[in-house]
C-alpha positions as CSV (number, residue, x, y, z in Angstrom):
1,X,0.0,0.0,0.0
2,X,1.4,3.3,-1.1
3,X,1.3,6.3,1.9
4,X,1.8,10.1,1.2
5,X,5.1,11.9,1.9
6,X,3.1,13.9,4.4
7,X,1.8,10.3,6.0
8,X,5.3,8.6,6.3
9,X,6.9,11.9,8.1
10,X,4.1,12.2,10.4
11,X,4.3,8.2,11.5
12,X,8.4,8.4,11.6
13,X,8.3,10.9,13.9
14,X,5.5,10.0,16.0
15,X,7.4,6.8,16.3
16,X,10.5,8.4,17.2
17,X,9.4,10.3,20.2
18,X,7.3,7.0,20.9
19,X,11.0,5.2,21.3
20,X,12.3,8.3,23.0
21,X,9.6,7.7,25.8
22,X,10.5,4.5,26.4
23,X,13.7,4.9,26.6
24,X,13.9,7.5,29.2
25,X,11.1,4.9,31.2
26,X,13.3,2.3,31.2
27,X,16.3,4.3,31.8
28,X,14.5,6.2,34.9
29,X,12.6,3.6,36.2
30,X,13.6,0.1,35.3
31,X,17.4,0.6,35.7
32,X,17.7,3.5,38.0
33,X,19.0,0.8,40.8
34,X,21.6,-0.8,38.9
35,X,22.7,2.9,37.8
36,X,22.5,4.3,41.2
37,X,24.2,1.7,42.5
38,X,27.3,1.4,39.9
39,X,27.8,5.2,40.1
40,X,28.0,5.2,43.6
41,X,30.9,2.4,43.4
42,X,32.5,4.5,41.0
43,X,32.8,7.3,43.5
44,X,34.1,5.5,46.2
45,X,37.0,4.0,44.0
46,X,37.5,7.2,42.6
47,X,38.0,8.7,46.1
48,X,40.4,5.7,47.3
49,X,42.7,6.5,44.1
50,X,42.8,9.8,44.5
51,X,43.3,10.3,48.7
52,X,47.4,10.1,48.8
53,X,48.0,9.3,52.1
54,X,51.5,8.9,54.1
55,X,51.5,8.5,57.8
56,X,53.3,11.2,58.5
57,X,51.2,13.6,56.7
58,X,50.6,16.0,59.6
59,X,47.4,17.1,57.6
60,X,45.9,13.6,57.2
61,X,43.0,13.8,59.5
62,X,41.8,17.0,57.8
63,X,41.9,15.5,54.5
64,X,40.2,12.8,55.4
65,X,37.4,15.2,57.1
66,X,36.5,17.6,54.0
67,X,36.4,14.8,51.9
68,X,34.0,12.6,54.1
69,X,31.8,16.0,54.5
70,X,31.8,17.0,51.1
71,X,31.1,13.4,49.3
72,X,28.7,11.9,52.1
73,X,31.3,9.0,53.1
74,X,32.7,6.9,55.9
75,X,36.6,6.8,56.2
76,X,38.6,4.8,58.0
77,X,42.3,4.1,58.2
78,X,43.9,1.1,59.9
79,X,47.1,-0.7,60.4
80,X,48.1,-3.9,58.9
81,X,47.0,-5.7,62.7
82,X,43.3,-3.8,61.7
83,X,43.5,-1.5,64.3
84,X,41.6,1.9,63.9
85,X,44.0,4.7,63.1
86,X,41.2,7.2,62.4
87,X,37.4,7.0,61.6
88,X,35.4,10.1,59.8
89,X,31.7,9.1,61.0
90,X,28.9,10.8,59.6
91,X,24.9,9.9,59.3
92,X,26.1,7.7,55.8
93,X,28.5,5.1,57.9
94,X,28.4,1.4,58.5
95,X,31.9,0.7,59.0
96,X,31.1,-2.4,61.7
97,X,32.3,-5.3,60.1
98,X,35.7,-6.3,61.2
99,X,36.1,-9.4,59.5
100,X,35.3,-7.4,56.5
101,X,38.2,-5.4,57.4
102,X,40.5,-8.4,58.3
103,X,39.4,-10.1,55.0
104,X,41.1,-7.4,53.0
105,X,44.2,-7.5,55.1
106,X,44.8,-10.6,54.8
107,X,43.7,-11.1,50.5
108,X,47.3,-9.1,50.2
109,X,45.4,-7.3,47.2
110,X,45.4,-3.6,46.4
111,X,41.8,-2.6,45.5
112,X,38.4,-4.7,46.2
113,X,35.0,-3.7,46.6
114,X,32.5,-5.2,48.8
115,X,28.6,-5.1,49.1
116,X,27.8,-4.8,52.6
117,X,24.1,-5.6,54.4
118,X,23.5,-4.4,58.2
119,X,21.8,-7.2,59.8
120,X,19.4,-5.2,61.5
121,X,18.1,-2.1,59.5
122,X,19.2,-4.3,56.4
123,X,20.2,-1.1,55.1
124,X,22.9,-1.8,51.9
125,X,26.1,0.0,51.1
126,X,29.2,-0.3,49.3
127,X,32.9,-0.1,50.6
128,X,36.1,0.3,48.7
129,X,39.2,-0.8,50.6
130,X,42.8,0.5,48.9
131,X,45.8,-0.9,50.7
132,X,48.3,2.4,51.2
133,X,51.2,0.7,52.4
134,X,52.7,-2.4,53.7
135,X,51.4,-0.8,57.0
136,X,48.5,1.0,55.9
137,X,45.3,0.8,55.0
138,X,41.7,2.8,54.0
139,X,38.1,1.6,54.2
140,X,35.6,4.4,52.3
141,X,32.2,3.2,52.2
142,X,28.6,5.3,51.3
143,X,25.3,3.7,52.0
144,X,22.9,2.9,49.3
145,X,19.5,5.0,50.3
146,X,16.6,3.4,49.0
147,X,15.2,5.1,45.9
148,X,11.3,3.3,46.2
149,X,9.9,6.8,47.0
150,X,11.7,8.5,44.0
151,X,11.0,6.3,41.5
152,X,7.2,6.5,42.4
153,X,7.8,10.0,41.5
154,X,10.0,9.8,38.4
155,X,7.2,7.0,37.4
156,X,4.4,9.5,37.9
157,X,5.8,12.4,36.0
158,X,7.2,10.1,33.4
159,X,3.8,9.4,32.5
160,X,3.1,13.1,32.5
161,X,5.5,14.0,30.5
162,X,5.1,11.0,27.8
163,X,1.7,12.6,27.3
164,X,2.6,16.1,26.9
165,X,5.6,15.3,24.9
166,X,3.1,12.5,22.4
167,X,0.8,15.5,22.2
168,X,3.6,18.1,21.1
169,X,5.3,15.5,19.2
170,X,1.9,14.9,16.7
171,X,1.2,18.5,16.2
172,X,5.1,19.2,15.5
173,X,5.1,15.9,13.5
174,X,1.8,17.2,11.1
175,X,3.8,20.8,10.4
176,X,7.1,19.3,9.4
177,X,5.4,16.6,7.1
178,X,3.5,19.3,5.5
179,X,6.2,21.6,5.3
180,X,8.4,19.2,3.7
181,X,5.5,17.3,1.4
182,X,3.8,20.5,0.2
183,X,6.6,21.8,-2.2
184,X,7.1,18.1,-3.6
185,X,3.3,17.9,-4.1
186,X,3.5,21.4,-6.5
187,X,6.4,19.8,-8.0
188,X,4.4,16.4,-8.6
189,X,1.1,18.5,-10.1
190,X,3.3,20.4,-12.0
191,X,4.9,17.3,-13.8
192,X,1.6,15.8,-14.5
193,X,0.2,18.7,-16.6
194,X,4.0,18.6,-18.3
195,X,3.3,14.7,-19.1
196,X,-0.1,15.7,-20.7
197,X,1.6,18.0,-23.0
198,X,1.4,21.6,-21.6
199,X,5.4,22.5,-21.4
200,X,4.3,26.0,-20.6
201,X,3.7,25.0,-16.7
202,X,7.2,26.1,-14.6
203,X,8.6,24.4,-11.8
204,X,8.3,26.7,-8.4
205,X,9.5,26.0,-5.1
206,X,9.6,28.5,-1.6
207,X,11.2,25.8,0.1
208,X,14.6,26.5,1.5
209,X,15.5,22.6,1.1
210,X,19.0,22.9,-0.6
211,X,17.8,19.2,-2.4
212,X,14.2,20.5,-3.1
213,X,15.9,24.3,-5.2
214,X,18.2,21.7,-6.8
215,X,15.3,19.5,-8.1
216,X,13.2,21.9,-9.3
217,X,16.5,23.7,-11.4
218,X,16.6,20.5,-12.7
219,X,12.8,20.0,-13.6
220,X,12.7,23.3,-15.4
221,X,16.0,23.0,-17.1
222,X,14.5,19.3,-18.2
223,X,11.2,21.2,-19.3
224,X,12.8,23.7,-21.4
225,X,14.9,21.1,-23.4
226,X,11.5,19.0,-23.7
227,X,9.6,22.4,-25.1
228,X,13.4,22.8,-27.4
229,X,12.4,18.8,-28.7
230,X,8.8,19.9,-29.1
231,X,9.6,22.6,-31.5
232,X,12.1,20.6,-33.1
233,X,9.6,18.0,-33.9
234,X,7.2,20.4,-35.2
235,X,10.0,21.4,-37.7
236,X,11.1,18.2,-38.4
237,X,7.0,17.0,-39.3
238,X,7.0,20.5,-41.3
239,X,10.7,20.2,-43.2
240,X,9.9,16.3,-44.3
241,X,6.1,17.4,-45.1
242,X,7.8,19.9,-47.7
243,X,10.4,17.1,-48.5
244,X,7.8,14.5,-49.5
245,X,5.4,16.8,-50.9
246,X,7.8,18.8,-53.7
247,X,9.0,15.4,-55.2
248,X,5.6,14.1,-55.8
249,X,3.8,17.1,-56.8
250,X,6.8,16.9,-59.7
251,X,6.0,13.4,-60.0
252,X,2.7,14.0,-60.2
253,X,2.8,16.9,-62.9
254,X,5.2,15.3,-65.2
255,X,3.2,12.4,-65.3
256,X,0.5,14.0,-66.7
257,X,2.7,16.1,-68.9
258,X,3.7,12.9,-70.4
259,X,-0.2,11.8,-70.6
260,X,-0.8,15.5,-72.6
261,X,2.1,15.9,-74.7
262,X,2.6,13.9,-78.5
263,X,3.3,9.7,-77.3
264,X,5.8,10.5,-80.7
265,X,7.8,12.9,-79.0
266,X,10.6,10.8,-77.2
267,X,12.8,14.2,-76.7
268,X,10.3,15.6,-74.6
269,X,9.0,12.2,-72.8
270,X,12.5,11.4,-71.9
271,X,13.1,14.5,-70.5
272,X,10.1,14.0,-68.3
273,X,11.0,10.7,-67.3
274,X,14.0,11.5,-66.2
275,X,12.9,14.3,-64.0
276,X,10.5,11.9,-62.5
277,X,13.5,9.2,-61.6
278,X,15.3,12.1,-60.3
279,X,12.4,12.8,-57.8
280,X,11.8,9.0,-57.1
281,X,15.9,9.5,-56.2
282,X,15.3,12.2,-53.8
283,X,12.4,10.6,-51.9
284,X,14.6,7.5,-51.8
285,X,17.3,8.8,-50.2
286,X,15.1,10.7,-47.9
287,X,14.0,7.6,-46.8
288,X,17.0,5.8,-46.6
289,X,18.5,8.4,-44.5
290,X,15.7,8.5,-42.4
291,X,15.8,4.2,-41.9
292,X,19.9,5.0,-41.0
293,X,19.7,7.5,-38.5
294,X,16.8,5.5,-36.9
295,X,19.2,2.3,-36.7
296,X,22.2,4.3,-35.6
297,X,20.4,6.7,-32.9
298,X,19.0,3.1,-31.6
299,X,22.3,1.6,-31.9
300,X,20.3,-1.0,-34.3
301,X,23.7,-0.2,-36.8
302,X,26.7,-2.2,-35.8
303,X,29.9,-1.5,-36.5
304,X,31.9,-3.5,-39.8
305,X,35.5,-2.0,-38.4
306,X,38.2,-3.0,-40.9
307,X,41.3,-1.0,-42.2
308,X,41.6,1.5,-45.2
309,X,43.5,4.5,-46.5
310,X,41.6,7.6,-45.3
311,X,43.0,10.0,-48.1
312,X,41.8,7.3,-51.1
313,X,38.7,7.3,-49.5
314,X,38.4,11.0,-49.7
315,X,39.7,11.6,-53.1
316,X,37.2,9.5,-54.3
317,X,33.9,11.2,-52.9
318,X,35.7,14.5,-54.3
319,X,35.9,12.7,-57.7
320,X,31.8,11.8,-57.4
321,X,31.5,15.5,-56.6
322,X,33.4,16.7,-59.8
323,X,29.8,16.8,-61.7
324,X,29.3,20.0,-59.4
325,X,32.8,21.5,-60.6
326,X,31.7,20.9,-64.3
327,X,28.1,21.6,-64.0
328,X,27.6,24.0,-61.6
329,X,31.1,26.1,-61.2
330,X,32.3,24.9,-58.2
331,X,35.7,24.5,-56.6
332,X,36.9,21.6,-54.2
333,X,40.0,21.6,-53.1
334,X,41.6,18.7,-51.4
335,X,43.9,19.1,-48.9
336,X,46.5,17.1,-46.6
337,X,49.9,18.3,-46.9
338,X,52.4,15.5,-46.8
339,X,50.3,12.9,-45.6
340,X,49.9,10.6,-49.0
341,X,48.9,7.5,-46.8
342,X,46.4,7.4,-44.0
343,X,45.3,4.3,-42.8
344,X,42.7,3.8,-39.8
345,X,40.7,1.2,-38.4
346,X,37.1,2.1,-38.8
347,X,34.0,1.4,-40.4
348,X,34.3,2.3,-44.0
349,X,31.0,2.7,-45.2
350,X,29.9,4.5,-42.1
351,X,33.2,7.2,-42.7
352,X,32.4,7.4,-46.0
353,X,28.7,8.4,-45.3
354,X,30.4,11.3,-42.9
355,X,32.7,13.1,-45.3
356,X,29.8,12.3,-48.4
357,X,27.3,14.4,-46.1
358,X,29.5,16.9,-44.5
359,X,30.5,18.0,-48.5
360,X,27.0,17.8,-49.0
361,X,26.6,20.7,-46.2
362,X,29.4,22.6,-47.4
363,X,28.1,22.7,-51.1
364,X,24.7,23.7,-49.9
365,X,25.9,26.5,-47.6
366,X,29.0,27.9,-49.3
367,X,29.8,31.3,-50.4
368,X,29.5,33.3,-54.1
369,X,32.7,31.9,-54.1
370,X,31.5,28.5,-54.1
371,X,34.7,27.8,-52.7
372,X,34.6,24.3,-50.7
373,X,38.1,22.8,-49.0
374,X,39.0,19.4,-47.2
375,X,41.8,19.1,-45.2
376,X,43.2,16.9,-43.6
377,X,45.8,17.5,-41.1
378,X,47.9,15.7,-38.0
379,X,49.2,16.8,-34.3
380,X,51.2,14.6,-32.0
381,X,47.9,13.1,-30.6
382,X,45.0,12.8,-33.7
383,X,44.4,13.1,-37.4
384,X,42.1,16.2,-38.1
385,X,39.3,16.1,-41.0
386,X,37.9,19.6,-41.5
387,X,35.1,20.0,-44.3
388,X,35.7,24.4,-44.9
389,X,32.4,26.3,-46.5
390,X,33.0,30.2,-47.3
391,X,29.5,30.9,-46.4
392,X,28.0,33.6,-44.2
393,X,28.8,31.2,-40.8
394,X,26.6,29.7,-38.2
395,X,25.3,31.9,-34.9
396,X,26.9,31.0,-31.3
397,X,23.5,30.0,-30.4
398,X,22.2,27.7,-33.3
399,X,25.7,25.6,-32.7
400,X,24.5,23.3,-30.1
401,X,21.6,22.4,-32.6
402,X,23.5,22.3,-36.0
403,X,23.9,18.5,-35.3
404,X,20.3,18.1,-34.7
405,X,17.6,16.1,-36.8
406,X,16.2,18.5,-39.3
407,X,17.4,21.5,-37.5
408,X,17.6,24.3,-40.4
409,X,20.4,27.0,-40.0
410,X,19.1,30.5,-40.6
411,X,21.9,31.4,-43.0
412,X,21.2,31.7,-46.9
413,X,20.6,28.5,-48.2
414,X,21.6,27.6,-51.6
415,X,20.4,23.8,-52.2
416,X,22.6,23.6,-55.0
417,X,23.1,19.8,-53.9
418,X,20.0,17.8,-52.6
419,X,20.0,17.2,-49.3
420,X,17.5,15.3,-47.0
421,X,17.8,17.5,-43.4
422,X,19.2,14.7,-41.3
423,X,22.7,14.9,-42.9
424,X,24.5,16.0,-39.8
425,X,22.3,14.1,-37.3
426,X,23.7,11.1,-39.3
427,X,27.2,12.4,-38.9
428,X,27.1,13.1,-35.2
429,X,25.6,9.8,-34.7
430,X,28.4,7.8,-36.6
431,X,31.0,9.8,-35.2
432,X,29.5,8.9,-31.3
433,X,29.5,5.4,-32.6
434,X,33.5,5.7,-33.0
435,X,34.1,7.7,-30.6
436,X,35.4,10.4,-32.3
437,X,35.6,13.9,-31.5
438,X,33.7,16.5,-33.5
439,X,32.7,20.1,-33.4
440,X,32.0,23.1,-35.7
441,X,34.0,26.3,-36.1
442,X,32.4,29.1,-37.5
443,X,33.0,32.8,-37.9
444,X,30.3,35.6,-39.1
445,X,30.9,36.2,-42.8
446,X,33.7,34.3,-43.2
447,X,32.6,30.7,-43.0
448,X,32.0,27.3,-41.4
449,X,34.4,24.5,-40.4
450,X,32.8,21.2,-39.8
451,X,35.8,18.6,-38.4
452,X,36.0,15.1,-36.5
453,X,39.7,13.9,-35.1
454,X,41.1,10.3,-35.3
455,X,42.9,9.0,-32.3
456,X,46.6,7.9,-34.0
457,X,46.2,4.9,-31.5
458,X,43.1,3.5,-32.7
């Protein structure tokens, strides 16, 4: 059965000053005897240790008297025959028993306590003998008062108390579990609206709890990254809405172009056709990079490591790229100084996948220049790939999102080269799957620098 916050503080503490209760009963009542008792032994031990006596201490017997006056004692010194040198009598002694005495004399011990009971008041006290010298010796002994009376008391306002304290404990009980369950309950009502879809609703908190101000930081910090995913999902239903819907509305219209124009015409159907593959294309690779970054952000896409020459690799996908240089006018430039020969241990496909889309990215966002470089370059620790655009640069605060699915920059966007929206999200992905470090670089006007480094060790 699940209780309330409020609930379980309330019984914890009640139960607490329940235990507290009777503890002090016990303490108080049960064992006050054995305590009175064993603290009275003390003292006389204590006494015996600390009384240094000689016998020719001219000041002995005034010692002996503040002491016996001040702690409520008997003491007695004897010689090694058991002779009384000196007795301090008060209303406390019961010093009788010379066999007692004789007993200790003759044990050749230093210390021993006995438990004395007069035969005819059966009164009960302790003594402490302490042998001095080979010729002296000290007898200090305090009766044991019966404590009937004050127990009877202590009982009766034991039982007072337990019910006053019960009664203060409750009502101090209810305030601290309300004061300490009332901020959590706001928090709790304010996640459920969140869970129902209203990311509007803030996290408050007037609690002083160092723990409570932490979690509710961290619920609102947690809310406004949910109402950051929320509007990213928006764009990414809007951005692959527009991405399905231009490629078949061309489908669609060249279609019927074909369906309207002269069957003998092959100039003009081919030309048609062709657009339509070139749509079918785009909504294929849509797709297909939709299926890969679903397999890699679930981890669905394993890695095939094997080894290969980084640079080759490169030159190649800057070879498939040459149709831009021809068709379009643009320039990219390879370059990795004096390294002719790179070879890494990775997944190949999964590389080549990274460098295809980053100089995907670059073409897309690049200057008038249409200027695009790779370079590749090495320090004593990794291998650097940088992907360089000319474009207008990226924003300090639309960096942290640049890697995100479908997450459009607000620079000018040429879409020269076809892209899908999910090129970078793909690349961060397979880049986490290596390992690898990544990052952009971007300055205003000037350009963007996409990299990742290679470990020389892996």
């Amino acid at each position: 059965m699940k209780n309330k916050l409020a609930t379980k503080i309330f019984i914890y503490l009640a139960i607490f000053s329940l235990f507290i209760l009777i503890f002090l009963f016990f303490f108080q009542v049960i064992f006050i005897n054995s305590f009175y008792e064993w603290t009275k032994t003390r003292t006389i031990k204590d006494l015996s240790k600390d009384i240094l006596i000689t016998e020719n201490d001219i000041s002995l017997y005034d010692k002996l008297d503040k002491v016996s006056y001040k702690e409520n004692v008997c003491i007695e010194l004897t010689n090694s025959n058991g002779d009384n040198l000196y007795s301090t009598y008060s209303s406390n002694c019961n010093l009788r028993s010379k066999a007692v005495k004789r007993n200790f004399i003759n044990s050749n011990k230093e210390t021993k306590t006995y438990n004395l009971i007069n035969n005819f008041t059966k009164e009960k006290s302790i003594m402490a003998a302490t042998k001095l010298s080979n010729n002296l010796y000290i007898f200090i002994s305090t009766s044991l008062i019966p404590l009937d009376s004050t127990i009877n008391i202590i009982e009766q306002q034991l039982i007072i108390v337990s019910i006053v304290v019960l009664i203060l404990s409750i009502i101090v009980a209810y305030f601290i579990s309300k004061r300490l369950s009332l901020p959590i309950t706001k928090i709790s009502k304010a996640a459920k609206l969140i869970a129902k879809g209203k990311l509007k609703t803030g996290f408050e908190t007037t609690s002083d709890i160092k723990e409570l101000v932490d979690l509710t930081n961290s619920l609102n910090d947690m809310k406004n990254e949910l109402s950051k995913t929320e509007e990213l999902q928006k764009d990414l239903m809007a951005n692959v809405s527009h991405d399905l819907k231009t490629p078949l509305t061309m489908i669609k219209a060249y279609a019927e172009l074909i369906l309207d124009i002269n069957i003998n015409d092959k100039e003009k159907c081919k030309n048609n056709l062709n657009i339509i593959i070139e749509e079918v294309n785009r909504l294929n690779n849509l797709v297909n990079d939709i299926l890969a970054l679903t397999k890699v952000e679930n981890e669905l896409d394993k890695l095939d490591i094997s080894e290969f020459d980084l640079i080759k690799l490169i030159e190649k996908i800057v070879k498939q790229h040459n149709i831009y240089v021809i068709k379009d006018g643009f320039s990219i430039e390879f370059i990795h100084d004096n390294i002719e020969k790179l070879i890494i241990k990775a997944d190949k496909k999964k590389i080549e996948q990274v460098i295809y889309n980053l100089l995907n990215n670059a073409l897309n966002y690049t200057g008038d220049d249409k200027k695009v470089i790779i370079k590749v370059s090495e320090d004593n620790d990794n291998y650097s790939v940088m992907v360089i655009d000319s474009g207008k640069g990226i924003d300090k605060k639309e960096r942290d999102h640049i890697f995100d699915r479908y997450y459009r920059s607000k620079k000018n966007h040429k879409r020269y080269v076809y892209g899908t929206g999910l090129g970078l999200s793909i690349v961060k992905n397979i880049l986490l799957l290596h390992n690898y470090d990544y990052g952009v670089r971007s300055t205003k006007n000037k350009g963007t620098s996409f990299y990742f480094k290679i470990k020389k060790d892996n």
